[in-house]
C-alpha positions, 0 to 999 in steps of 0.5 A, spaced: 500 500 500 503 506 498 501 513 502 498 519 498 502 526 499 499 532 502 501 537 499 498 545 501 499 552 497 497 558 499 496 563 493 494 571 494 490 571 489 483 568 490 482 565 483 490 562 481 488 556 486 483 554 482 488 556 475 493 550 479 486 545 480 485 546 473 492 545 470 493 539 476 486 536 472 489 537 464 496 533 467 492 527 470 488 527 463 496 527 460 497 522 466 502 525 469 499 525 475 494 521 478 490 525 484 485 522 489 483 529 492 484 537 490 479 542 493 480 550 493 479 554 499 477 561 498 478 566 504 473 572 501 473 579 503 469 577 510 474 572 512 468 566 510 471 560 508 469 556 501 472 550 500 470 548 492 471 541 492 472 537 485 467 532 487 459 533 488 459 527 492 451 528 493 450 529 486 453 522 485 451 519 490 443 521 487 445 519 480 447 512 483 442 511 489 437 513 483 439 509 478 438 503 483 431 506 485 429 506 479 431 498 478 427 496 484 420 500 482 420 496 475 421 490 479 415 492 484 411 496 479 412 503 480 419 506 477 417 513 478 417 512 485 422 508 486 427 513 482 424 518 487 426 514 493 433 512 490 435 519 489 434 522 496 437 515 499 443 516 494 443 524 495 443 523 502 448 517 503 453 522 499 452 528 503 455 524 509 461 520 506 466 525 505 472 522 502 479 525 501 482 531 506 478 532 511 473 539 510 475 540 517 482 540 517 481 545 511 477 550 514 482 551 519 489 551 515 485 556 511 482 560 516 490 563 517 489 566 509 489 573 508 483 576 506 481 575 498 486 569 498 486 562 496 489 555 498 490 549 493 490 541 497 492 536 493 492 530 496 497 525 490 497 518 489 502 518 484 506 524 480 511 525 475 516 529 478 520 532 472 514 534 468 509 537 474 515 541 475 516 543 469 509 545 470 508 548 476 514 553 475 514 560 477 506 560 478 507 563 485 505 560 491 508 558 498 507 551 501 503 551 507 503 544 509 506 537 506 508 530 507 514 531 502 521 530 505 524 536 507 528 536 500 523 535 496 519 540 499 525 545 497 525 543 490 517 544 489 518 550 493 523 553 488 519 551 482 513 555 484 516 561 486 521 561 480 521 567 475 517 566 470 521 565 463 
């Protein structure tokens, strides 16, 4: 069993947390970076906190629950009420299961974000670290959090805050 890597970047810009999910999602299309969990944290104007997950667990969990409530409404009759029923038990059982970094943990770490900021959590299972890097260079950011080594927490920390060519 391998262990996922943390990893947190604190940007000043409330939207640039987001830019970096959005690149993270086209590399594991590229496969050069298998992700198990990226939320965004936003600390607006107010100091509330949002997290944007990447995953609607309550939406998937209402597709499936009803898929499945339809499957047994046409087995006892009623499909429409089977769907129905489904949906809200699949709704429901999604909303509860959180998967991932804790949306706790989150609140807290960004909590110590100035005003109008954002935070990217990325939870890795495994990465390309050559050509992430690559990626990732000079787009801004300071770690806030990692389980990385120490030194690989310096190489990330190099590359994001290079100058852009």
């Amino acid at each position: 069993m391998s262990l996922s890597t943390l990893v947190v970047i604190a940007y000043d810009d409330r939207f640039k947390a987001e830019e970096m999910r959005l690149k993270l999602l086209r590399m594991q299309k590229e496969y050069l970076v298998d992700l198990e969990d990226a939320v965004v944290a936003v600390k607006d104007e107010q100091g509330k906190i949002t997290l944007h997950q990447a995953v609607n667990l309550a939406a998937l969990g209402a597709m499936g629950g009803g898929f499945w409530g339809c499957l047994m409404g046409l087995i006892f009759m009623n499909p429409l009420l089977g769907t129905v029923m489904g949906a809200a038990a699949g709704a429901v059982s999604g909303a509860l299961r959180d998967v991932g970094i804790d949306d706790e943990f989150m609140r807290e770490l960004a909590g110590g974000l100035p005003l109008q900021s954002s935070a990217l959590f990325v939870l890795v299972r495994k990465v390309a670290p050559d050509r992430v890097l690559d990626e990732v260079r000079g787009t801004g950011g300071k770690i806030l959090k990692t389980n990385l080594s120490h030194e690989n927490e310096a190489t990330l920390q190099a590359a994001l805050s290079a100058a852009m060519r």
